[in-house]
C-alpha positions in Angstrom: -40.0 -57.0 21.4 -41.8 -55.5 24.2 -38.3 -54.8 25.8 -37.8 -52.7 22.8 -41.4 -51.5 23.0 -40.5 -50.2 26.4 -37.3 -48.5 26.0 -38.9 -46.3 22.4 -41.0 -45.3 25.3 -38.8 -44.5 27.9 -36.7 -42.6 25.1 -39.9 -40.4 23.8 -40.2 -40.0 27.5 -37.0 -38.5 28.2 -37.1 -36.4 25.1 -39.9 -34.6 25.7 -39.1 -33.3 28.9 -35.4 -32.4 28.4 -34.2 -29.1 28.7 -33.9 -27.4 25.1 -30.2 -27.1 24.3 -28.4 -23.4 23.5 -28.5 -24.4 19.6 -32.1 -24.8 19.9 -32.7 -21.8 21.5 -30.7 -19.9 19.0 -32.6 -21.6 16.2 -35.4 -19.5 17.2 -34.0 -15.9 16.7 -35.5 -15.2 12.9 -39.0 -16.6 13.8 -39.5 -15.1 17.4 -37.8 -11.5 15.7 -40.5 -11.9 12.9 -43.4 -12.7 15.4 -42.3 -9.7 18.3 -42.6 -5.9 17.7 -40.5 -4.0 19.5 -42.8 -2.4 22.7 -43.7 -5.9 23.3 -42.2 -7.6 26.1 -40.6 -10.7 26.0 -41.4 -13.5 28.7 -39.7 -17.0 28.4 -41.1 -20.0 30.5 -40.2 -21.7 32.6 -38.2 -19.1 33.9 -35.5 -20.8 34.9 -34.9 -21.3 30.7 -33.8 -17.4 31.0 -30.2 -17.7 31.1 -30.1 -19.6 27.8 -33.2 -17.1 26.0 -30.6 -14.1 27.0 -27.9 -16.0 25.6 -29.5 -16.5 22.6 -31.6 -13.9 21.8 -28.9 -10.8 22.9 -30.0 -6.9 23.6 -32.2 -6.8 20.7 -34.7 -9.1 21.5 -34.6 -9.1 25.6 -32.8 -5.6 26.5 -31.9 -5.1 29.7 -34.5 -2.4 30.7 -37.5 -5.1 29.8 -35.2 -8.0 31.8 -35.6 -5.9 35.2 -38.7 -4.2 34.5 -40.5 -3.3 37.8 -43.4 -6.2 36.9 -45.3 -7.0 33.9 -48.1 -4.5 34.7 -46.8 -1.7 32.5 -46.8 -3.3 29.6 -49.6 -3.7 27.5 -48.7 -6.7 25.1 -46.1 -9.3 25.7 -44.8 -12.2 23.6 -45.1 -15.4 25.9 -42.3 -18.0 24.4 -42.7 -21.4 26.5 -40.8 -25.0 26.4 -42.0 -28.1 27.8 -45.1 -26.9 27.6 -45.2 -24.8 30.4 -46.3 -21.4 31.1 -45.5 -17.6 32.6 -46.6 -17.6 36.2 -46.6 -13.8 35.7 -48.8 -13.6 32.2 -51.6 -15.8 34.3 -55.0 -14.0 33.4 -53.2 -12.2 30.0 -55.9 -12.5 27.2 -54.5 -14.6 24.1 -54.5 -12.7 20.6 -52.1 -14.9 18.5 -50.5 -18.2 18.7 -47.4 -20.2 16.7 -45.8 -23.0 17.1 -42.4 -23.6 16.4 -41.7 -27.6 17.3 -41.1 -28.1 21.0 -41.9 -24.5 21.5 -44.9 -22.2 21.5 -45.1 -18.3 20.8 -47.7 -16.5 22.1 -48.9 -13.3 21.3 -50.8 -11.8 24.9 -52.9 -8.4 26.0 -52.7 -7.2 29.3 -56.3 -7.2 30.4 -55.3 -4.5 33.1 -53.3 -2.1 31.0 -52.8 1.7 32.4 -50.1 3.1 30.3 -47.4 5.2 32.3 -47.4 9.1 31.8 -43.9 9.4 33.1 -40.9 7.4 34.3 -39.0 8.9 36.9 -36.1 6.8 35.6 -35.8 8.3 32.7 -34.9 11.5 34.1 -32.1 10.9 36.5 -30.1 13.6 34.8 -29.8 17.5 35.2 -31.9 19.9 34.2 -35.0 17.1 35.1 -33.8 16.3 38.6 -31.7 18.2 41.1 -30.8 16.5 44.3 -29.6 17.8 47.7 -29.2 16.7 51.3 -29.6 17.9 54.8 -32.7 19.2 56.9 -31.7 22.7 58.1 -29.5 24.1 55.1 -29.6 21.7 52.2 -26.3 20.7 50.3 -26.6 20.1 46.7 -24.9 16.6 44.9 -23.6 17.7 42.3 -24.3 15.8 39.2 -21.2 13.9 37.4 -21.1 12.8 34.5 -17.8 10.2 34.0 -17.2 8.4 37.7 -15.7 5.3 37.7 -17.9 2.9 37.3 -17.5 0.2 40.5 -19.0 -3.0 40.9 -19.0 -5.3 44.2 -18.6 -8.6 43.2 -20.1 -11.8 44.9 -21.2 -10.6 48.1 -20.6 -6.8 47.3 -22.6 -4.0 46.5 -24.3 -3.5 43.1 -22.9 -1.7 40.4 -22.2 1.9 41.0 -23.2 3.8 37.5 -20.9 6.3 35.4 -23.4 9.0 35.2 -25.0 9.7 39.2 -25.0 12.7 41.8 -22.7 12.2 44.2 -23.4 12.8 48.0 -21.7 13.1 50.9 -19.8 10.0 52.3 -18.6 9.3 48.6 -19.1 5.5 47.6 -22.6 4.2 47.9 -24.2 7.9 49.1 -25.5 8.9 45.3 -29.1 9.1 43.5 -28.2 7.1 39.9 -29.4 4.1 38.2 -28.6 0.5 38.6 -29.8 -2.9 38.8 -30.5 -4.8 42.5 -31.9 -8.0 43.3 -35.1 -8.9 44.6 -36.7 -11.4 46.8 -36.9 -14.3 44.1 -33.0 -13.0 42.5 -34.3 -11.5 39.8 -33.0 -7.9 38.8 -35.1 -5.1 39.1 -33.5 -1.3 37.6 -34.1 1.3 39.8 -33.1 4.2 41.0 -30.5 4.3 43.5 -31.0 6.7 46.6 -28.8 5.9 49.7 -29.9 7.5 52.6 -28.2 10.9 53.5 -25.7 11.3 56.3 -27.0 14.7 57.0 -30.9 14.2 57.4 -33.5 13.6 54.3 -32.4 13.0 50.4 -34.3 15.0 48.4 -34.9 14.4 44.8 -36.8 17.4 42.8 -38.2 16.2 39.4 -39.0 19.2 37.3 -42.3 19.1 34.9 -44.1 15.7 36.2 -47.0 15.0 34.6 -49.6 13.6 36.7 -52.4 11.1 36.5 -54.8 9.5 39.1 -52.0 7.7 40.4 -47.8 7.2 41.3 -47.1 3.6 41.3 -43.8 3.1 43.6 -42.1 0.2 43.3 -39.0 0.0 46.1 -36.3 -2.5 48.0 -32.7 -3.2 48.9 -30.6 -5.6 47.4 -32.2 -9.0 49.1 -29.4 -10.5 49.0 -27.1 -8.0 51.2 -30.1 -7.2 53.3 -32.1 -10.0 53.7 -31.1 -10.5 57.9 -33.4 -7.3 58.2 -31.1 -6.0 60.5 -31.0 -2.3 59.2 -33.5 0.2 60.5 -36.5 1.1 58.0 -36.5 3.6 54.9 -38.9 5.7 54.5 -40.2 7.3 51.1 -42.1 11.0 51.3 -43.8 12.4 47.8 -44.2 15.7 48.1 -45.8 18.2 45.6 -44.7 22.1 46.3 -46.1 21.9 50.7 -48.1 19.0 50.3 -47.2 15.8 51.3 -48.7 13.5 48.2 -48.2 10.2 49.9 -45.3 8.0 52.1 -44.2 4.5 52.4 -42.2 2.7 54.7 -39.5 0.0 53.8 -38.3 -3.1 55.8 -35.4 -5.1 54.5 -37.0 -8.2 54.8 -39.9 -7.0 52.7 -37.6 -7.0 49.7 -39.3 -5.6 46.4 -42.7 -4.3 47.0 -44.8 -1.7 45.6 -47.2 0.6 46.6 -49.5 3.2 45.1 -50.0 7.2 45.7 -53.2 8.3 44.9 -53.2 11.7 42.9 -56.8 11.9 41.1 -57.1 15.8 42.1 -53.9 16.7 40.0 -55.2 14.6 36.9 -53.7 16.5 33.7 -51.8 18.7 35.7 -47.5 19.2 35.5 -46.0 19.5 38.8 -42.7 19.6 40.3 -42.2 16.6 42.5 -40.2 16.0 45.3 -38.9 12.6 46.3 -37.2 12.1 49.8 -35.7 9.4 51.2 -34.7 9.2 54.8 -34.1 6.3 57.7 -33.1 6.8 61.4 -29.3 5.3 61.0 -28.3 5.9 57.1 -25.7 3.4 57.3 -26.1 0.7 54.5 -29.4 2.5 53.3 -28.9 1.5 50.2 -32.9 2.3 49.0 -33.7 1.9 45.2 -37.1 2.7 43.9 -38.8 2.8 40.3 -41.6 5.5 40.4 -44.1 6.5 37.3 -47.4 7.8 37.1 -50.3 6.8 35.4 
């Protein structure tokens, strides 16, 4: 009997830490879709459980522009769902409006005590007539915007997925302002906007009919993966409004993804055309993508 005693209790033991299977997972879909409204992010802990939510769940419940969001600080409410009890390393400090529990699983409802909603997403307006882009210091050369390129992806060890839709530079290949998906420090994706460094000088992006707050949170990096040695010289990041120089930040490979803040209380209210450029001393593998909004 107490042999028996023992192994019920190394069984309980074992079953409450294992991993929850696919099935599982998928058993959730009506109850988290009934419980999450659709601006609310969706978080699954641990996070190495993510795979098997995305599997699961699909585009509707965890699309891809919330899986590589920039962080978790532009949303206002999120939906935490956690397994073996554990929790969102990223949602620590997230006041708690609603719970529900659902077996070996808990959904939780969570506000963003530090919520500043965004005013406008530059990545939402990689397209003509919102941005033009050119290159070159002296006399500028326009990349012309085009709208059905091949789309080309690297493969293990290669470069990131090069997007239909994107302005295409000089150099061909990697030199283009369009959006994709890299890789941060931790391997998690993070959608951006691509902007390899020009050939000919500084990349200049024009965004037409920004509307400005107190701030421009930037957001910027390399894939980490393919630039991780640090062995490529730095990128560096000019917002300009009109002749002023709004703010700049310098990239090193190493850093990975990092963010930064320009301060713009002065132009609160106002709509201004803004100028990104994007330059470093040898262009070479400059592959720069940045996520930029203001709030």
């Amino acid at each position: 009997m107490p042999a028996l005693g023992l192994l019920e209790l190394g069984g309980h033991f074992w079953a409450s830490r294992r991993a929850p299977t696919l099935a599982e997972w998928q058993a959730l879909t009506p109850a988290v879709r009934s419980f999450k409204k659709a601006d609310e992010l969706l978080v699954v802990a641990p996070e190495w459980t993510d795979p098997l939510a995305r599997r699961a769940f699909g585009d509707a419940l965890m699309p891809i522009e919330m899986l590589s969001r920039p962080d978790v600080s532009g949303y206002q409410r999120a939906i935490e769902l956690s397994a073996l009890g554990r929790r969102s390393r990223e949602l620590e400090g997230w006041r708690e409006l609603a719970r529900q529990e659902l077996g070996d699983f808990t959904l939780r409802r969570l506000e963003n005590p530090s919520y500043e909603p965004a005013l406008y997403r530059f990545i939402d307006h990689v397209k003509p007539p919102d941005l033009e882009v050119s290159e070159g210091d002296d006399e500028a050369r326009e990349c012309p915007w085009q709208e059905n390129v091949a789309v080309v992806a690297g493969g293990l060890h290669g470069n990131v997925a090069f997007p239909r839709q994107r302005f295409g530079c000089r150099g061909g290949g990697a030199h283009f302002v369009g959006v994709t998906i890299i890789d941060d420090q931790d391997y998690q994706p993070r959608r951006c906007i691509w902007a390899h460094a020009s050939l000919d000088g500084g990349l200049h992006l024009r965004f037409k009919g920004v509307q400005l707050g107190k701030k421009i949170r930037v957001y910027g990096g390399l894939s980490y993966f393919l630039a991780r040695d640090g062995l490529g010289t730095p990128v560096e990041l000019i917002i300009r409004s009109g002749e002023r120089v709004l703010g700049r930040g310098l990239h090193q490979d190493e850093w990975g993804w990092r963010p930064f803040e320009v301060q713009t209380r002065d132009l609160v209210g106002s709509t201004q055309d803004v100028e990104i450029e994007i330059r470093s001393a040898s262009p070479e593998q400059r592959g720069f993508c940045f996520y930029a909004e203001t709030a």
